[in-house]
C-alpha positions in Angstrom: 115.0 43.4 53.8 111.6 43.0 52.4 110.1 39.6 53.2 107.3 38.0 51.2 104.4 38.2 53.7 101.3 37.5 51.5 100.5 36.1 47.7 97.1 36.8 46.6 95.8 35.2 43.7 92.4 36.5 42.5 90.3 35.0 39.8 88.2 38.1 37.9 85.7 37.8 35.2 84.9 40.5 32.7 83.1 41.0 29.3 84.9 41.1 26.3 83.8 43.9 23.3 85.9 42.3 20.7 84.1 39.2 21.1 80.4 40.6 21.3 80.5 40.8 25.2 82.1 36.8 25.9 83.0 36.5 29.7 86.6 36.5 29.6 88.6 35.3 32.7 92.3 35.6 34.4 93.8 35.6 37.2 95.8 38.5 39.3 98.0 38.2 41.6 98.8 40.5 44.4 101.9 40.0 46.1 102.7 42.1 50.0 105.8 42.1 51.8 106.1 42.7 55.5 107.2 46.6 55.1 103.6 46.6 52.9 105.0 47.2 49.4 102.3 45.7 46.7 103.3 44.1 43.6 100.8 42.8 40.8 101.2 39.4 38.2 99.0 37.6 35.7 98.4 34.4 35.3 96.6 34.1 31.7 94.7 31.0 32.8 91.6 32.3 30.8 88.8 28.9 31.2 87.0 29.0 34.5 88.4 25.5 35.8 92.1 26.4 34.7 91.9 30.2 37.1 90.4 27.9 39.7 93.6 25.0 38.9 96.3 28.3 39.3 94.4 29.9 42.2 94.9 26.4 44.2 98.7 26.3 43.1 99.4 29.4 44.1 97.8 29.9 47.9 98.0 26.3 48.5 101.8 25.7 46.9 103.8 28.6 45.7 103.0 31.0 49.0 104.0 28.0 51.7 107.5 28.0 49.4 107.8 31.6 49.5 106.8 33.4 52.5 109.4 35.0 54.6 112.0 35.3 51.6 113.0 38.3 50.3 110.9 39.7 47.4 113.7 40.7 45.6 115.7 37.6 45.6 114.0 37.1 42.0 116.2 34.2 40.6 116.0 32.3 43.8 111.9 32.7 44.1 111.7 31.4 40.6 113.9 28.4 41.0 112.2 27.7 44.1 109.1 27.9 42.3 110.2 25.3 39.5 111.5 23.2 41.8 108.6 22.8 43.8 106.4 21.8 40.7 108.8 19.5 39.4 106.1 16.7 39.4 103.6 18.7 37.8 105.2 21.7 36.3 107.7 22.2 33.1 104.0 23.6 31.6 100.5 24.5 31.9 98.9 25.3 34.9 102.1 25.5 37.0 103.7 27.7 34.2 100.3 29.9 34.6 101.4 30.0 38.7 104.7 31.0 38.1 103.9 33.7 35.7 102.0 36.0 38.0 104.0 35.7 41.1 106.9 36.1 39.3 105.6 39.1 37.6 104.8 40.6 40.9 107.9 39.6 42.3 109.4 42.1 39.4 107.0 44.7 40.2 108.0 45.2 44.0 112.0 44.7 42.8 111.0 48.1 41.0 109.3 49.7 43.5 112.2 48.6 45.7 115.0 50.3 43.6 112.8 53.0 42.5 112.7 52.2 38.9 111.2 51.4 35.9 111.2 47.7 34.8 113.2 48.2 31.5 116.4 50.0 33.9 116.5 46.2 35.5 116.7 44.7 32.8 119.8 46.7 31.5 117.7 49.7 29.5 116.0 50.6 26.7 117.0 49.0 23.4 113.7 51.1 21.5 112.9 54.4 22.1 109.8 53.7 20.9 107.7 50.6 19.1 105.1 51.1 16.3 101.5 50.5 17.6 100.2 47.3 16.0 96.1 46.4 16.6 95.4 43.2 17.4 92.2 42.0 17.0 89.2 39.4 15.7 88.0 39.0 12.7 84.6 38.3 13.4 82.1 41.1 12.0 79.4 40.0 9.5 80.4 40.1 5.9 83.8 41.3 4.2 83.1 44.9 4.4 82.1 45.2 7.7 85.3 43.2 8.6 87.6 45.5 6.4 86.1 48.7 7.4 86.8 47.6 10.9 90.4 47.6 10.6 90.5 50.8 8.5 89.0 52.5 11.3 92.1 51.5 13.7 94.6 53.1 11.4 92.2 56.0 11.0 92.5 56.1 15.0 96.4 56.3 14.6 97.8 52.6 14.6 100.8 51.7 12.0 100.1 47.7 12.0 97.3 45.3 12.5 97.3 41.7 14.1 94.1 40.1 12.6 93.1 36.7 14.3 90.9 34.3 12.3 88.0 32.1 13.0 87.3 33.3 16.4 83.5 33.7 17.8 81.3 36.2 16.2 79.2 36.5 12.9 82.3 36.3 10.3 82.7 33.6 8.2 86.6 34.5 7.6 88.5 31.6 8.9 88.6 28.2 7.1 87.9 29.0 3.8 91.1 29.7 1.9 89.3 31.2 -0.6 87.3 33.3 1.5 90.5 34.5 4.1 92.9 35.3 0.3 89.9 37.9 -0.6 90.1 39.4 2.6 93.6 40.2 2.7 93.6 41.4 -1.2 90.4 43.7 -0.3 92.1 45.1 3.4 95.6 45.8 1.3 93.7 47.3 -1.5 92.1 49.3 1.2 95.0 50.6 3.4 97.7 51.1 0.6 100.8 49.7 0.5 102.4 50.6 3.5 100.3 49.6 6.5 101.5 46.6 8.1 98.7 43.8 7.8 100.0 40.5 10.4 98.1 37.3 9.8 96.9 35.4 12.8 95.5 31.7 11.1 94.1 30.8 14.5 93.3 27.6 17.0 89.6 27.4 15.1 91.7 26.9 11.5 92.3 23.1 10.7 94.6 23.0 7.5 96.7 20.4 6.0 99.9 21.3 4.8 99.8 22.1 1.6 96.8 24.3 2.4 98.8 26.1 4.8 101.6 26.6 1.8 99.0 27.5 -0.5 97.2 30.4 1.8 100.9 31.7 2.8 102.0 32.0 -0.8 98.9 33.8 -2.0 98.4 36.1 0.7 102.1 37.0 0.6 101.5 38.5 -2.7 99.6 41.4 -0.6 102.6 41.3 1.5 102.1 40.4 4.6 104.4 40.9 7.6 104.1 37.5 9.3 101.4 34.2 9.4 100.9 32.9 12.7 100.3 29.4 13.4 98.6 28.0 10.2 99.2 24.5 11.7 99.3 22.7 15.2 102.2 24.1 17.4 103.6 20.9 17.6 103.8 20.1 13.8 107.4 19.6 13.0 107.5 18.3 10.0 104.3 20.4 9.1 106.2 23.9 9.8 109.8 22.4 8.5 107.7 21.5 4.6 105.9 25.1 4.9 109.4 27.0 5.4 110.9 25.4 2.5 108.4 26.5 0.4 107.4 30.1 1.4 109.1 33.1 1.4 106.1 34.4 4.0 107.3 34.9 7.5 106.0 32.3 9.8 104.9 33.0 13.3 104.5 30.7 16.3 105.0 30.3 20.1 102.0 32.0 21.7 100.7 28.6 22.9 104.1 27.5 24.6 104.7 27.6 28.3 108.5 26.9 28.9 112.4 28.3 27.6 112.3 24.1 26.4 109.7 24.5 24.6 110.9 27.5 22.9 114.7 26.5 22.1 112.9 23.3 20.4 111.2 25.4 18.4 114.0 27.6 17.5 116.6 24.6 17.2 113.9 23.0 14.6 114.9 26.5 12.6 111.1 26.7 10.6 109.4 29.7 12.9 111.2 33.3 12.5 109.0 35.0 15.1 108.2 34.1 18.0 104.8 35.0 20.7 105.8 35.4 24.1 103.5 36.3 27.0 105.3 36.8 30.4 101.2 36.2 31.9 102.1 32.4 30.3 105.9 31.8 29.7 106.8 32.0 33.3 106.7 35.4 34.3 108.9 38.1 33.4 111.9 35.7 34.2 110.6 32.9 31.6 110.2 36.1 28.8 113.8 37.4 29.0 115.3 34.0 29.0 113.0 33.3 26.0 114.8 36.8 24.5 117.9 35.7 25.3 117.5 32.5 23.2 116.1 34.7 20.4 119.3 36.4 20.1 121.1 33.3 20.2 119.2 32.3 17.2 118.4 35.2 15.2 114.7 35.3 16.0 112.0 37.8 16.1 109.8 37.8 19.6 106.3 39.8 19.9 105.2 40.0 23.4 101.5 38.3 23.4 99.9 41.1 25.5 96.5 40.6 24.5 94.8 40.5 28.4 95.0 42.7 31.2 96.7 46.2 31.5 99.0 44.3 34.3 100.5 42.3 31.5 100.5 45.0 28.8 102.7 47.1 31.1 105.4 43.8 31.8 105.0 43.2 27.7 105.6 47.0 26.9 109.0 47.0 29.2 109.9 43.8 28.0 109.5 44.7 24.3 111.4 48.2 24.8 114.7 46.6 26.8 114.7 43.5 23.8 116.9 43.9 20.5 114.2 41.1 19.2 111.3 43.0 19.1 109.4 44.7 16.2 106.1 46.1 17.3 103.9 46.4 20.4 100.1 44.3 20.6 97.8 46.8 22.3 93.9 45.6 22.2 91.9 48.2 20.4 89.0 48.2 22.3 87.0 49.8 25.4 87.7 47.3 27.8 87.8 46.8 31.6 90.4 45.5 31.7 92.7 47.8 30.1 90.7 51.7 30.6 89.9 51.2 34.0 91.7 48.6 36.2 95.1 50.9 36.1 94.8 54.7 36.7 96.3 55.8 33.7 95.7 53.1 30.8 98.7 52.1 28.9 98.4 53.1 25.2 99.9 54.6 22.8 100.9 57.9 21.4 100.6 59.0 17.8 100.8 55.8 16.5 104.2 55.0 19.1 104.7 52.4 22.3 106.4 54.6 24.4 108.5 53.7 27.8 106.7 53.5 31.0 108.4 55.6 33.5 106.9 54.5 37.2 108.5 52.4 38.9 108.2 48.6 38.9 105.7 48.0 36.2 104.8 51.9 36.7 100.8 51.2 36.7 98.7 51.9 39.1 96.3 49.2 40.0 92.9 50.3 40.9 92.3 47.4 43.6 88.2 48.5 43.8 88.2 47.5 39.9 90.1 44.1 41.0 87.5 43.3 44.0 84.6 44.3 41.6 85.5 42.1 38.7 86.8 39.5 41.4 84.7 35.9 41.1 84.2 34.6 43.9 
């Protein structure tokens, strides 16, 4: 049996070149058991106070529950987990806490068996996954911001995830007028056939009718999906901009819990749906969030937009789901992706392929962790 001995939850800090260098923050966790196998989580807390919030829950809640049980005993850890945050859980930081633990807890069950993540979860249902960009749009004028995303399909990607209003010198983001133009100058750019996924963005404040206005005319450049022109939260907001567009509306990347999910699915506006297993409650939140998508005909996209710890979880998720469409991979020379895992996890030729280590089947490079690690 392999017993939980130690749960380690470090905070790390690291500059961000999408966003001109911004400190960006998580937390990893590094799980031990007794016989000294190592699993690594994520919690995507991001804000300094929240990593310090999950930190606390986890070395100062979640280990006392879970020390001396056995690591594999997934189902039990997690409901031990919930159950212990009842009064302050069902969201937020708690979900954050559960997230990387769990996701560790996965990575040892791996290790354990001697297999890849997807083989646990009962195979592959892709070979393969198209290669989607996701990034900012932040670079100073139209151009510079078309030219940008040109240069990731030069560099082999079949899609693009394009996130507006963000930090940075662009003023694409707000302006319906100005965000239309940049869609009909990007599609007049690529051609027809690249895959162009809008991102409307937290920084975006739009009525209704704005939203339905912005979705119809960018849809005319054929767009795969528009993500969260409105508040999550906006009911009747989503339900008036489904009934009239035809434009594929995305939502979900800022929701914690399989409650919070099945509203949102019951409500029937949102066809696809962001899930990050760093945020939703580990690897065991995702798959029950997949399970619901099949329930109700939905599309998920793994949200794997941090560390490479999550990008590997996201990747085996993505490949064992019959919901999934494309793969998020950050297009950028980061830290936190090129050199905190041996071998970075990318793609090939345009193609999300299988990872075939065991357990999450990285390497973590725990000098990298100690060196980014705030203290």
């Amino acid at each position: 049996m392999s017993a939980i001995a130690k749960i380690e939850p470090i905070p790390i800090a690291y500059p961000d070149p999408n966003d001109f260098g911004t400190i960006r923050r998580t937390v990893l966790v590094r799980v031990e058991t007794e016989d000294g196998i190592v699993g690594w989580g994520e919690c995507i807390a991001m804000w300094p106070e929240a990593c310090k919030a999950v930190a606390t829950v986890i070395s100062q809640g979640l280990l006392p529950q879970l020390r001396g049980d056995r690591a594999d005993d997934i189902d039990i850890a997690w409901e031990k987990m919930r159950r212990h945050v009842w009064w302050y859980g069902e969201g937020g930081i708690a979900s954050l806490a559960i997230s990387g633990v769990d996701m560790a807890l996965w990575d040892i069950a791996g290790k354990i068996a001697d297999k890849p993540l997807y083989e646990l979860f009962g195979g592959l249902k892709h070979k393969r996954l198209p290669a989607n960009a996701s990034s900012h749009v932040n670079k100073k004028g139209e151009a510079a911001c078309v030219a940008e995303v040109v240069d990731f399909f030069e560099a082999g990607f079949v899609s693009c995830k394009l996130g507006f209003a963000k930090k940075g010198e662009s003023n694409i983001g707000g302006d319906p007028d100005t965000d239309v133009n940049f869609i009909r100058a990007l599609r007049h750019a690529l051609g027809d056939e690249a895959g162009i996924l809008v991102d409307i963005g937290n920084g975006v404040r739009w009525d209704v009718d704005t939203a339905i206005s912005v979705a119809n005319r960018m849809g005319e450049y054929n767009i795969g999906w528009y993500e969260e022109p409105l508040y999550p939260t906006d009911d009747a907001g989503y339900k008036k901009l489904a009934a009239n567009t035809k434009v594929r509306i995305a939502s979900g990347e800022r929701e914690f819990t399989e409650a919070g999910y099945r509203r949102q699915m019951e409500l029937g506006a949102v066809e696809v749906f962001g899930v990050d297993p760093a945020r939703v409650e580990g690897i065991t939140g995702f798959r029950r969030v997949d399970a619901l998508a099949s329930r109700f005909n939905k599309i998920i996209n793994a949200h794997a937009w941090s560390t490479a710890i999550t990008s590997a979880a996201s990747l085996h998720l993505s490949l064992a789901s019959p919901n999934t469409e494309i793969f998020e991979f950050k297009p950028f020379d980061v830290v936190v992706q090129n050199e905190l895992v041996e071998e970075r996890v990318w793609h090939r030729d345009g193609w999300a392929y299988p990872l075939e280590g065991s357990g999450l089947g990285i390497e973590v490079r725990e000098d990298v962790v100690r060196r980014l690690a705030e203290q």
